[in-house]
C-alpha positions in Angstrom: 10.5 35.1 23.8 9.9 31.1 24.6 7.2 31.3 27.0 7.9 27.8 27.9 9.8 26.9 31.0 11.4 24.1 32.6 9.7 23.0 36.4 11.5 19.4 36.5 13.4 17.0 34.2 11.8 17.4 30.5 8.7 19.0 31.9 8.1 22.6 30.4 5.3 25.0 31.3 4.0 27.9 29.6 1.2 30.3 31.3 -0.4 32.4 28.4 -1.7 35.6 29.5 -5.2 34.9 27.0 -7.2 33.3 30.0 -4.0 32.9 32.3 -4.0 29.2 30.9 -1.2 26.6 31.5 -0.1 24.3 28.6 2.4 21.7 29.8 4.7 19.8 27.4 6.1 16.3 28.6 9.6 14.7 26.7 10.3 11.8 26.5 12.3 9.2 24.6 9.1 8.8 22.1 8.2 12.3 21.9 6.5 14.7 22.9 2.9 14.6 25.1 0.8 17.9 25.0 -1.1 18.7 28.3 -4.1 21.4 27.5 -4.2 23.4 24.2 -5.3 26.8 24.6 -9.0 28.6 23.1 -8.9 28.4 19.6 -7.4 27.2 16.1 -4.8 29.6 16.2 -4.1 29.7 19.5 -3.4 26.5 19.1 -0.9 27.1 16.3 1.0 29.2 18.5 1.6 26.7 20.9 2.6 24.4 18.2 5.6 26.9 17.1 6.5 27.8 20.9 7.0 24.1 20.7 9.0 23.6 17.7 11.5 25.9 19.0 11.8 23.8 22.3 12.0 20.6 20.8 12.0 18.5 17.5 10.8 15.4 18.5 7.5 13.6 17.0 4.2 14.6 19.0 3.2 11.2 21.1 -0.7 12.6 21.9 -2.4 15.1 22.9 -4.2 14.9 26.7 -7.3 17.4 27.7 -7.5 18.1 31.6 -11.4 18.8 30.9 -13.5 19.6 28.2 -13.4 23.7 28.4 -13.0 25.8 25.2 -10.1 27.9 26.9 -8.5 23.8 27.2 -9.4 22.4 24.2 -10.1 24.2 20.9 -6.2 24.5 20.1 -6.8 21.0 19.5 -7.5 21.1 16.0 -4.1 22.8 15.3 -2.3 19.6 16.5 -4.2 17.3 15.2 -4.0 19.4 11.5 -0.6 19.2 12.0 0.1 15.4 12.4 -2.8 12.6 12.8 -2.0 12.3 17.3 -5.0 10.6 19.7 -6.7 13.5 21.9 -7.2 11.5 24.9 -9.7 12.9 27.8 -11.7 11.3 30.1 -15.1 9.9 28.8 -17.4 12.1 30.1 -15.2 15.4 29.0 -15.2 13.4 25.5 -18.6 13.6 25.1 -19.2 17.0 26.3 -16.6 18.5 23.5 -17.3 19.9 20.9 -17.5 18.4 17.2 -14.2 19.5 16.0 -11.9 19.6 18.6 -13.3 16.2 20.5 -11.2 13.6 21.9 -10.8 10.0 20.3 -9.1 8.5 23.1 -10.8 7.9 26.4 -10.7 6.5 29.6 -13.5 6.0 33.0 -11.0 5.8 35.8 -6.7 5.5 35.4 -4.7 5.2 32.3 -0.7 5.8 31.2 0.6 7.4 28.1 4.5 5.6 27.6 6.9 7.9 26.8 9.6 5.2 26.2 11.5 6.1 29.6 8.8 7.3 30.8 5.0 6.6 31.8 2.5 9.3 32.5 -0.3 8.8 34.6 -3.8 10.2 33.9 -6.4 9.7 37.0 -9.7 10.5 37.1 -10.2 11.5 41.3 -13.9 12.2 40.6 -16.5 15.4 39.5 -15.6 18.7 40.9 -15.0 21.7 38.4 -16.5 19.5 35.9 -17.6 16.2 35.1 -14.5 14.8 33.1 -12.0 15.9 35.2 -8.6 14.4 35.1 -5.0 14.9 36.6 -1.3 13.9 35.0 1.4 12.2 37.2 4.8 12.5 36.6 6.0 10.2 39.4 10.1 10.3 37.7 9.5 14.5 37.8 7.5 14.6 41.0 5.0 16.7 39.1 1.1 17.0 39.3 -0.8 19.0 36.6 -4.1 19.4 38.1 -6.3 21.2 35.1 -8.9 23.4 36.5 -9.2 21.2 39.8 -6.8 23.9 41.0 -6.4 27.3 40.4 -4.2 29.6 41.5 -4.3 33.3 40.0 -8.3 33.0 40.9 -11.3 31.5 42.8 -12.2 28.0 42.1 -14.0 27.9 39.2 -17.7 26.8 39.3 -19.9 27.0 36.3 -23.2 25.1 35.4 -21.4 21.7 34.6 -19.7 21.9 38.0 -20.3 19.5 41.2 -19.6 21.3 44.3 -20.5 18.1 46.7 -18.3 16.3 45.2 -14.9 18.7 44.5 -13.8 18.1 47.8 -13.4 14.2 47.8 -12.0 14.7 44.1 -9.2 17.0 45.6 -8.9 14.2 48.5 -7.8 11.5 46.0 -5.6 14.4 44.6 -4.1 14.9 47.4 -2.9 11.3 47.8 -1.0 11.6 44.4 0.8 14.8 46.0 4.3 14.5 48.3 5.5 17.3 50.2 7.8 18.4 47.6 5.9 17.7 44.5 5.1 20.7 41.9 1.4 20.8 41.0 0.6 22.7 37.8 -3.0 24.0 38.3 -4.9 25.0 35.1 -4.5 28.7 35.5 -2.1 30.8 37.7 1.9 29.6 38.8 2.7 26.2 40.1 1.9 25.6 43.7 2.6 23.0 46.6 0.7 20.6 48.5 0.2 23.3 51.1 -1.7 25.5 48.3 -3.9 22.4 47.1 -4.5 21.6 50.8 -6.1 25.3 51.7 -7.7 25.4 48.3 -9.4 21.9 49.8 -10.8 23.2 52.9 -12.2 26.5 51.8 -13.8 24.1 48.7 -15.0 21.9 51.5 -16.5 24.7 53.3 -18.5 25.7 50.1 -19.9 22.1 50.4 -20.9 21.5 54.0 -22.1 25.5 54.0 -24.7 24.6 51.3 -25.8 21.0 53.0 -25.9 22.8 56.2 -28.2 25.4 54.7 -30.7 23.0 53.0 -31.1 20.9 55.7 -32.2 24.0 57.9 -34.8 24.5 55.1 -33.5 27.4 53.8 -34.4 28.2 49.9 -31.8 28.0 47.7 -32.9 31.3 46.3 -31.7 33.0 49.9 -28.8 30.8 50.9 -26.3 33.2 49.3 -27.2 35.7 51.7 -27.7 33.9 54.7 -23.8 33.1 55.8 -20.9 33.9 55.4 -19.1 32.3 52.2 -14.8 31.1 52.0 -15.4 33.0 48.6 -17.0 36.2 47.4 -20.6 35.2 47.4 -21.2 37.0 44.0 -19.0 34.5 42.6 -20.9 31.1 44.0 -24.6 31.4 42.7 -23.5 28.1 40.4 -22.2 26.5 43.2 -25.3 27.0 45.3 -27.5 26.3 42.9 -26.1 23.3 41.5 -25.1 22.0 45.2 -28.9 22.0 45.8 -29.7 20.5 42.8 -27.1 17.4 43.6 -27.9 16.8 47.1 -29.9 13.4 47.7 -34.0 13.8 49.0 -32.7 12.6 52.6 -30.8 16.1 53.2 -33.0 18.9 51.9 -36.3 19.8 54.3 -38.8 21.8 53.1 -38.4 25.8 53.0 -38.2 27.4 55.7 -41.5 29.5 56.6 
C-alpha cells in the first residue's frame, strides 16, 4: 500500500502510524524535496522505497521542520543513499545529533528552487522548539507546519520548548495562511486556517495563564493547580516550568506568602 497521498499539485503526504508522523514529498521539475524523515535509519529506508514507487526523479535536498529524533534520524538513509544537503534552521542544526545533522542552514527565510517551483522555508520564531521552521508552497497553497501544529494531539511542550513565545510564532504563521490553504501539521491530518487559529488561542492562553500567575506571586511549583488550564494540566508541567524560567525580572514578584 503507497502510504503517500496527493493534497495539491505534486505535493504528496504520508502519515506513518510510528509516532503519527507526516513526511511530505515536494516534485518538481529538478526533483524531488523531502520534508521530515521519520525516527531511525530504517525508518528512513522505508520512506526512501515508499518514494521510489511514487516517483523516479533525483532527490533535490532534504529539509528538517525541527531537530526531533521522530523528524530527523531517517536522515542518514537519504543521505546514504545519494550525497543531498539536510537543510534546517541553525539553531535545530546545532541541537542534532552527530550523524543525522543538517549541513545546510539558515537564521530567518530561505527557498529551495525546484526548477518551476520555489519553496519557501521561514523561521516565524521559538515555540515547540528553538529551530522551528515552516515550508510554503505558494503555487500549491500548502503550509507544512512541523510540530508548530499538531493535530491528532496536544501541543507538544518538552524541555527545549518556549511557551512565551509559541503564540507570536503561530502569529507570523498565520500570515503565511489563506482561507483555503492546506496546512500539513507535523503529526495528525491536514487542517485549515480555522484549526491553526483555535490551536493559537488555547496556546495563547497557556502563555498569558502562566504570566498572569507569576506576576500574582504564585510559585511555579503550585501554578499547575491553581487555574484552570486550555489543556490537561498533567500534560503542561514543561510549559510551566520553562514559561517561568523565560519570563523577564520585570514580570515575576516574589512568592506569594
Amino acid at each position: 500500500m503507497q502510504p503517500f497521498g496527493e493534497i495539491a499539485d505534486r505535493v504528496w503526504v504520508a502519515r506513518y502510524e510510528a509516532y503519527d508522523v507526516n513526511v511530505t514529498l515536494v516534485e518538481g521539475e529538478a526533483g524531488l524535496l523531502v520534508v521530515d524523515t521519520r525516527a531511525s535509519l530504517d525508518e528512513g529506508r522505508a520512506v526512501l522505497a515508499d518514494l521510489r514507487r511514487l516517483s523516479s526523479r533525483p532527490l533535490v535536498a532534504v529539509v528538517n521542520t525541527h531537530e526531533h529524533f521522530d523528524h530527523t534520524f531517517g536522515n542518514e538513509a537519504f543521505v546514504e543513499e545519494r550525497a543531498v544537503p539536510v537543510i534546517a534552521h541553525e539553531t535545530a542544526a546545532a541541537h542534532m545529533r552527530a550523524s543525522v545533522p543538517a549541513d545546510t542552514t539558515f537564521s530567518s527565510v530561505t527557498a529551495v528552487d525546484l526548477g518551476d517551483r520555489a519553496v519557501e522555508l521561514v523561521h516565524p520564531g521559538r515555540g515547540h522548539t528553538g529551530g522551528d521552521l515552516v515550508v510554503r508552497l505558494g503555487d500549491a497553497d500548502v503550509l507544512l507546519a512541523g510540530d508548530l501544529v499538531e493535530e491528532s494531539g496536544m501541543p507538544s511542550y518538552g524541555d527545549d520548548s518556549y511557551p512565551l513565545e509559541w503564540p507570536w510564532s503561530l502569529d507570523l504563521v498565520l500570515e503565511l495562511v489563506g482561507p483555503d490553504t492546506v496546512v500539513v501539521p507535523g503529526h495528525g491530518a491536514p487542517v485549515g486556517r480555522d484549526f491553526v487559529q483555535d490551536q493559537r488561542s488555547a496556546i495563547g492562553v497557556v502563555a498569558q495563564t502562566i504570566r498572569d500567575l507569576a506576576a500574582r506571586g504564585v510559585p511555579v511549583d503550585q501554578a499547575l493547580g491553581t487555574t484552570e488550564w486550555p489543556y490537561p494540566k498533567e500534560h503542561l508541567a514543561d510549559a510551566v516550568r520553562r514559561g517561568y524560567e523565560q519570563l523577564p525580572r520585570s514580570e515575576k514578584r516574589l512568592p506569594l506568602a
